[in-house]
C-alpha positions, 0 to 999 in steps of 0.5 A: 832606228831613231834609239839606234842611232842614238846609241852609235852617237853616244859610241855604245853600238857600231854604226854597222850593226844598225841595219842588222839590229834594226831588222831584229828588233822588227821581226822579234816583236819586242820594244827595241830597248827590250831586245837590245837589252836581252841580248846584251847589246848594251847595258842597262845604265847606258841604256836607260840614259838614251832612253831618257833623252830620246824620250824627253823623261826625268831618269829616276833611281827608285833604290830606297824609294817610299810610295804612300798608301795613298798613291798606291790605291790609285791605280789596281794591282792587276794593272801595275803587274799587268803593265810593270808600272809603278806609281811613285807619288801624287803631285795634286793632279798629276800622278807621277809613274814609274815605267821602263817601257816608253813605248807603252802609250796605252798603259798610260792612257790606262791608267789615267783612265782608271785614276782619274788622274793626269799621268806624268812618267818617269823612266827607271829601271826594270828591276827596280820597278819589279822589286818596288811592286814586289814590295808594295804589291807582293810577289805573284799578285797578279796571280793571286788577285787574277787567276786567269791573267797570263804575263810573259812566260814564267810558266816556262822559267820553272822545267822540271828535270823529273816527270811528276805523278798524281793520282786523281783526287781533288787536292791532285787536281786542285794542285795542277791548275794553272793558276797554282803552279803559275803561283808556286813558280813565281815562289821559286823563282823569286827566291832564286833571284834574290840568292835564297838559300831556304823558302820557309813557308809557314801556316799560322792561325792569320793565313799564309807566311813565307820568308826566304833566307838571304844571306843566312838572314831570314827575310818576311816576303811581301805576299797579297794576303788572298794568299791563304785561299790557296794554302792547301794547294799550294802544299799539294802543288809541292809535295806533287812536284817533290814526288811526295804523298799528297794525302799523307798529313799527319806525318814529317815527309821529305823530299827533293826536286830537281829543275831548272829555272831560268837556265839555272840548275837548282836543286831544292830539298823537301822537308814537310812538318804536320804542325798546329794550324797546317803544314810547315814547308821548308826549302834547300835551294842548291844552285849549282851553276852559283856554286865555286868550290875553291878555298880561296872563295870560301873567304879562307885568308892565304895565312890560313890556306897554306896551313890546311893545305899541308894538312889536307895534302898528308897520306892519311890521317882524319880532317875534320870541319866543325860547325852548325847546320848551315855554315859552309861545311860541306862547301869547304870540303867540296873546295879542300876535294877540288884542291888535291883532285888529280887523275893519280887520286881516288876520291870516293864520298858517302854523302845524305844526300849528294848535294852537289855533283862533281867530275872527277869524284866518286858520290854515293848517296846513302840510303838507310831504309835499304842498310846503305848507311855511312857504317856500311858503304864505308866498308864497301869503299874501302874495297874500291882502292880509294885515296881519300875518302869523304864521310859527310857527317860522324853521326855514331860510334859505328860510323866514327869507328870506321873512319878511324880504320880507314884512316888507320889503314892509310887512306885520307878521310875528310868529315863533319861534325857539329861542335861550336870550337875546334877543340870540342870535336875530339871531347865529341868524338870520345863522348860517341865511344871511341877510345881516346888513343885513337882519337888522338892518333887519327885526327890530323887537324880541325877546322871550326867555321862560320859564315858572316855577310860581307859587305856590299862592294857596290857602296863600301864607304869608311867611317869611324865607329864609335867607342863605345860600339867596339868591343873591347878584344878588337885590334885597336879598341879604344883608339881612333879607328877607320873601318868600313860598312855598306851605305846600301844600294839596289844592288844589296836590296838595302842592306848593305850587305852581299854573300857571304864569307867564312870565318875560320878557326883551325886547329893542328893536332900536335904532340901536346894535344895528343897527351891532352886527348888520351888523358880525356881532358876537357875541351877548355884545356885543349883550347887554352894549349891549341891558342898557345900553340898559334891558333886563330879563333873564330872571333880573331878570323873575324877582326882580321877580316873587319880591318880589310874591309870584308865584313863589319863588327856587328856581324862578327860579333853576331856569329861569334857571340858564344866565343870565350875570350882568354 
């Protein structure tokens, strides 16, 4: 009552809800601030402010904090995933511990049992206690150094949307301990937390080694090195979960699994490699609830939006969007759907696999062991009426020749292919075997992009950069030059940088390129007359995007490394 009260002083909470929230809190079993905070009551900051004063504790931030092994050997890590606490540092005898739960005296007391130290608490968030653990402790150490020790309820945070099946063998039983999947589920949580779009799991002569990739970065998780013990559970446990055959070793497998985390619904696509020292794990996570699909969140600058909007909005014709494995392809093409969907359009999409379900489309998902191949539900399609039509990938000739007919027969079709430019796509598509008229006459417009990380908003500051650092086709080199970057902050982990964006070069098909294309020329002379005729390259998206602020010089010239500049 004494913290609510506090809180309807400070004008956070209504006077009137005391009584009602006062009665929650006792029948909820949890610490008052827990609950108010569960339940958004109050937020976080605010929160830890009344606490701090109700409690007569220091507020400490603990965002690009350093603990010395010293303090860390203190105290166990069972205790400190056990607890959610965090030593921090060692004033002579007093060892200074970061909580977020003052109500919690016995596992101070704890701790200064276990130490041998007077204990001082300082208040921090809980976040930034469970990130500095996670740091310093690795994730699931508490699963890994005390198999049997149960915290909270992850084991519930992971619902799988799918039954599993297992036979009875050893690794099946060894994969179904609780303890195991205790530990996978803390895997894929975290990654779902941090935003990953992949979990890597690597098995190398040292033991056990997971990164995650953040942001198109690829960051080394901090595991407990006893990890290694359950390598081969933690493999059946996967392949168990993606429905896979556990006994099979020696050859690739893929999968898929389907489940929900934290009230989330993320799909993870399965791919498992026999290599040297044991098998490679590697982990797409969908997360659909995360997902927008518009062409304006996708980072497209409205110059660049209105041109591909008339090109995606033409009758018929081939759109294609050029680029590597993992840089937005099929996002882009979900949000070009999303924006000409209506109830007069048939939309019908062939996709390996279907990544995300959208209302209003018609998705098939290939199957080639059975001869559902694009080729040949792409003949099937164009039976059902459609309007437009969505190919996810032009991997063949087969497949190429036939949504030239469908475009030519007067159906919108929208692709992908993996080309570095935009111009590269029609060299591409005649170097698979179609005749260079028709590639010409079909494709209506290009679109080659790129992700780059954008900079965190949380701590956007300007500074000056110098020179030296600036390359020499940016707007303004060699002047004096105002730009901007991220300092770093908990909300970025200490990066500075948060998601990311596209960068775009788009290519319109003109009646100069067509002459160029039947005449085979190469993709360098397409280029040179698509940028006479106003195309902006990748590199140029990429500098209008630095001087607004969006995304920095390094990572501009991170992706766009391969660009000629003419």
């Amino acid at each position: 009552m004494s913290l609510l009260r506090r809180l309807v002083n400070r004008g956070l909470i209504p006077a009137a809800d005391v009584s009602r929230l006062d009665l929650a809190i006792g029948t909820s079993g949890k610490p008052p601030h827990e609950y108010l905070l569960d339940k958004g009551v109050v937020k976080e900051p605010e929160l830890l402010d009344a606490l701090a004063a109700e409690f007569g504790l220091e507020l400490v931030d603990l965002s690009g904090r350093e603990v010395e092994e010293s303090v860390l050997s203190l105290v166990p890590a069972k205790l400190v995933h056990r607890r959610q606490v965090m030593p921090i540092a060692r004033e002579d005898n007093v060892l200074v511990v970061a909580i977020f739960n003052p109500y919690d005296m016995y596992g101070l007391d704890e701790i200064s049992s276990i130490s041998r130290l007077e204990v001082r608490p300082v208040l921090s968030g809980q976040k930034e206690i469970a990130r500095l653990i996670k740091v310093h402790f690795g994730v699931g150490g508490e699963t890994v150094s005390a198999l049997v020790q149960e915290r909270g309820d992850n084991n519930d945070q992971v619902e799988l949307l799918e039954g599993l099946e297992a036979d009875d063998s050893e690794a099946a039983r060894m994969a179904q301990e609780a303890s195991v999947v205790k530990l996978v589920n803390e895997i894929l949580i975290e990654a779902a937390n941090e935003r990953a779009s992949d979990i890597h799991i690597e098995c190398e002569e040292s033991g056990l080694k997971i990164r995650y990739r953040i942001d198109g970065i690829l960051q080394t998780q901090n595991f407990p090195p006893e990890i290694g013990r359950f390598q081969a559970a933690i493999i059946s446990r996967l392949k168990i979960m993606a429905r896979l055959n556990i006994a099979e070793k020696r050859l690739p497998q893929d999968g898929r699994i389907k489940m929900r985390v934290q009230g989330r619904e993320i799909d993870v696509r399965v791919s498992i490699i026999p290599m040297v020292h044991g098998e490679g794990i590697c982990m797409r996570l969908l997360d659909k609830g995360r997902m927008v699909f518009n062409l304006t969140s996708v980072g497209m600058l409205p110059d660049t939006h209105r041109v591909f909007k008339q090109v995606i909005d033409r009758p018929h014709g081939i759109v294609l969007v050029t680029g590597p494995t993992g840089s937005g392809k099929s996002t882009t093409l979900y949000s070009a759907l999303n924006e000409i969907k209506d109830d007069t359009t048939k939309i019908i999409t062939v996709e390996d696999p279907v990544e995300y379900q959208q209302p209003g489309i018609s998705q098939i998902q290939t199957h080639s062991k059975i001869g559902l191949t694009f080729a040949a539900a792409l003949r099937s399609i164009l039976r059902h009426d459609p309007d437009v039509i969505l190919i996810g990938e032009m991997r063949d000739l087969e497949t190429s020749e036939s949504a030239i007919q469908a475009s030519l027969t007067g159906h919108m079709v929208f692709s992908t292919l993996h080309t570095n430019d935009a111009p590269s796509a029609f060299t591409r598509l005649i170097d698979m075997g179609v005749e260079p008229f028709l590639v010409s006459s079909t494709v209506e417009g290009v679109m080659a992009q790129r992700l780059v990380r954008t900079i965190c908003k949380d701590c956007k500051i300007e500074y000056e950069p110098d020179p030296a650092d600036v390359p020499p086709d940016f707007p303004g080199a060699g002047g004096p030059l105002t730009l901007f970057k991220g300092a770093g902050c908990r909300a970025c982990r200490q990066t500075g940088f948060r998601g990311r964006l596209g960068l775009f070069e788009l290519l319109i098909n003109s009646d100069a390129l067509r002459e160029l294309v039947i005449r085979r020329e190469n993709s360098m002379r397409l280029r040179q007359v698509a940028l006479q005729e106003g195309m902006v390259t990748l590199r140029k998206d990429g500098w209008r995007k630095v001087l607004a602020g969006m995304t920095t010089l390094e990572e501009v010239c991170r992706v766009t490394a391969g660009d000629v500049v003419l």
